[in-house]
C-alpha positions as CSV (number, residue, x, y, z in Angstrom):
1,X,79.5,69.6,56.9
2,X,81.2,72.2,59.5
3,X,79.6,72.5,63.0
4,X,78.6,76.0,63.4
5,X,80.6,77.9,65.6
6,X,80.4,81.1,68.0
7,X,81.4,84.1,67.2
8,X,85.6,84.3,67.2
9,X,87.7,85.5,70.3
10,X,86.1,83.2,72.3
11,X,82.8,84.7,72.5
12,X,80.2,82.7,75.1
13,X,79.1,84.0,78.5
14,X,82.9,84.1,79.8
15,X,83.6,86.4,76.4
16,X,80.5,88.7,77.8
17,X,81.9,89.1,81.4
18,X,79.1,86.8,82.7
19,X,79.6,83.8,85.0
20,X,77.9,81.7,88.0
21,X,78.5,82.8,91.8
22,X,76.9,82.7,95.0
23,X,74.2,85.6,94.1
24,X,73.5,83.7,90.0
25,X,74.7,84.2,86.6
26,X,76.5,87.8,87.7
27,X,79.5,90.1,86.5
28,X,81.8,92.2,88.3
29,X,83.2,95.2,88.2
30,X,86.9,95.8,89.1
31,X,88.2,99.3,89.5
32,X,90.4,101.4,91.0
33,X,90.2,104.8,92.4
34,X,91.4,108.1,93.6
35,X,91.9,109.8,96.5
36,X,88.8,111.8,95.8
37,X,86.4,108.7,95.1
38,X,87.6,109.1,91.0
39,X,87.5,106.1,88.7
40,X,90.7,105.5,87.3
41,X,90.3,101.8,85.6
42,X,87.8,99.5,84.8
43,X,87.6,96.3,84.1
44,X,84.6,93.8,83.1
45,X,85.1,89.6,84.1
46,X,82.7,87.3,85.1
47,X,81.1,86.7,89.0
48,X,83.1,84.0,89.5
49,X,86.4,85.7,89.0
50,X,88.3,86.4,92.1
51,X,89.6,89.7,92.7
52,X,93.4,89.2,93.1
53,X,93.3,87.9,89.7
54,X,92.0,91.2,88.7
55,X,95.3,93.4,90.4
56,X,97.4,93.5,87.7
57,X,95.3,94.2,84.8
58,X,93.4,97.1,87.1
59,X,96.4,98.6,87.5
60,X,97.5,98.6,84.0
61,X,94.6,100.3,83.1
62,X,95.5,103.4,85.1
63,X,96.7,106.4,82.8
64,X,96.0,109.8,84.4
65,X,97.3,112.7,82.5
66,X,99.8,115.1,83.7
67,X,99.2,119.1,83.5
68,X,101.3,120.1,80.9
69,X,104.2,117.4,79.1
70,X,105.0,114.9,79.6
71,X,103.8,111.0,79.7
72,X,100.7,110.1,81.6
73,X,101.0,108.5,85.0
74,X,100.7,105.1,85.3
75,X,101.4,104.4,88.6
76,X,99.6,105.1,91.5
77,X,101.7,107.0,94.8
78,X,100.3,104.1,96.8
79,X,97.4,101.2,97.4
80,X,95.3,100.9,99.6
81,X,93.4,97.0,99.3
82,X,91.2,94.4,101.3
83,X,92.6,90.8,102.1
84,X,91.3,89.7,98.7
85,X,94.9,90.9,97.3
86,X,96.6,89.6,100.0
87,X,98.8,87.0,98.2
88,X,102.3,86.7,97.2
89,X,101.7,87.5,93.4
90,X,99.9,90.7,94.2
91,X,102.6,92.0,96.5
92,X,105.4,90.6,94.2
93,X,104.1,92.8,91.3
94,X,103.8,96.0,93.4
95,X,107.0,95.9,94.7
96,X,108.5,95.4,91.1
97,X,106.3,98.3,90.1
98,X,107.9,100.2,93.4
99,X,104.1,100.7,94.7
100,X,103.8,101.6,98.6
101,X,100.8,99.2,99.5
102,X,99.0,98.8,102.4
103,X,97.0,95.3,102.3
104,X,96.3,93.6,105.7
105,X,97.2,89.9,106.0
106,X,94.6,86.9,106.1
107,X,94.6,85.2,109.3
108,X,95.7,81.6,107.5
109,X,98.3,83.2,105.9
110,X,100.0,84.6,109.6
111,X,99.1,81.1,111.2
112,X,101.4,79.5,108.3
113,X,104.4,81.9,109.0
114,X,104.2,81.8,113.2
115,X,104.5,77.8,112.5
116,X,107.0,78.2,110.5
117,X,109.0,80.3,113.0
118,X,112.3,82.2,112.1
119,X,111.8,80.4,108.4
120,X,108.5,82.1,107.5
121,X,109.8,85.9,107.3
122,X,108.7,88.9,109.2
123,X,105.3,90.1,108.5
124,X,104.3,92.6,105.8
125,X,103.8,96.7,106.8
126,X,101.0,97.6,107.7
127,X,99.8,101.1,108.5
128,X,96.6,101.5,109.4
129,X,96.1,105.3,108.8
130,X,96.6,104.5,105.7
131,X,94.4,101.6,105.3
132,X,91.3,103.5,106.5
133,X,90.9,105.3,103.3
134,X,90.1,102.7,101.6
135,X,86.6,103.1,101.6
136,X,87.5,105.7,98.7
137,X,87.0,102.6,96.3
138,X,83.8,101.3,97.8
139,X,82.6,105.3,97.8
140,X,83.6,105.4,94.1
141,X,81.3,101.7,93.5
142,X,78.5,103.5,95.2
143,X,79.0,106.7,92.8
144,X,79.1,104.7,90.0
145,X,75.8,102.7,90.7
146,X,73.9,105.9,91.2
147,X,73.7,105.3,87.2
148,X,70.6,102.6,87.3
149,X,72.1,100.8,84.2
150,X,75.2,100.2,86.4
151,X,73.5,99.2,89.0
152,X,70.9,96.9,87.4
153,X,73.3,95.6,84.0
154,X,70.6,95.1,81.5
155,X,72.9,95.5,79.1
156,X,73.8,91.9,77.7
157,X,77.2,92.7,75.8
158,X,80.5,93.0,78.0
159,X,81.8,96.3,76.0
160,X,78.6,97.6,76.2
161,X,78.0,97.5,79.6
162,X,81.8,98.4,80.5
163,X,80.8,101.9,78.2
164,X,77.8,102.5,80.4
165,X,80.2,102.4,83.6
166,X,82.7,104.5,81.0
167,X,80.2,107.0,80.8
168,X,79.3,107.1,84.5
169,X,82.9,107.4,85.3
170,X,83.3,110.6,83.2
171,X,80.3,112.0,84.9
172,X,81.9,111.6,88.2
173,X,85.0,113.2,86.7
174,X,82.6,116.2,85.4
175,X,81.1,116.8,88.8
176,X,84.2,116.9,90.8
């Protein structure tokens, strides 16, 4: 007799964007935004997930349309981030993808180059006009959770809950 068997792809709480951190069994929402405090990409993953993990497929995700022919954008002019993304993966892909980013670096991570002297490289731009408009993104989280099923995820289901933050996107997009 054949053990029964979730549902296929996975399924499970990790399948559902559900997982344990510091605040319980949690989900987060990665995104990125415009210059106007816009949505552009959403993605669903668990509360354990750290956020650098998250850069690439947020990023992806981006497809703005242009005004007339022509392929959507898919590339941002630049990025603005917090220290989670501070890591050598994240800047590797934004340079291959020729993306001007503006990320400050973690205090461990400039300890580790002054020790190792001439070796460890110069330290990575860092302009911090730029950088103060980075509270677009948490503006944009703080639109998006004046939906109450954003806020509050009652829904159980991963897709469903990413629609309801689909929806409140587009509202933002309507209103602006």
């Amino acid at each position: 007799m054949a053990e029964p068997r979730g549902p296929a792809g996975g399924g499970g709480a990790g399948g559902e964007g559900l997982g344990r951190s510091r605040g319980g069994f949690t989900s987060k929402l990665h995104l990125s935004a415009d210059g106007r405090c816009r949505p552009l990409s959403l993605v669903v993953t668990g509360g354990q997930r750290a956020d650098c993990t998250q850069c690439e497929p947020v990023l992806e995700k981006i497809c703005v349309p242009r005004p007339g022919p022509g392929r959507p954008r898919s590339r941002p002019d630049g990025l603005a981030a917090d220290k989670a993304y501070s890591n050598g993966p994240c800047r590797r892909y934004l340079r291959r993808r020729n993306i001007r980013h503006t990320i400050p670096e973690k205090s461990d991570s400039q300890a580790a180059r002054r020790r190792k002297g001439s070796r460890g490289g110069r330290p990575p731009g860092f302009d911090e006009e730029r950088y103060k408009k980075r509270n677009t993104v948490e503006r944009a989280i703080n639109k998006l959770k004046q939906a109450r099923a954003v806020a509050t995820r009652y829904d159980k289901r991963r897709y469903v809950y990413l629609g309801t933050a689909t929806v409140a996107a587009l509202v933002i997009w309507l209103r602006t």
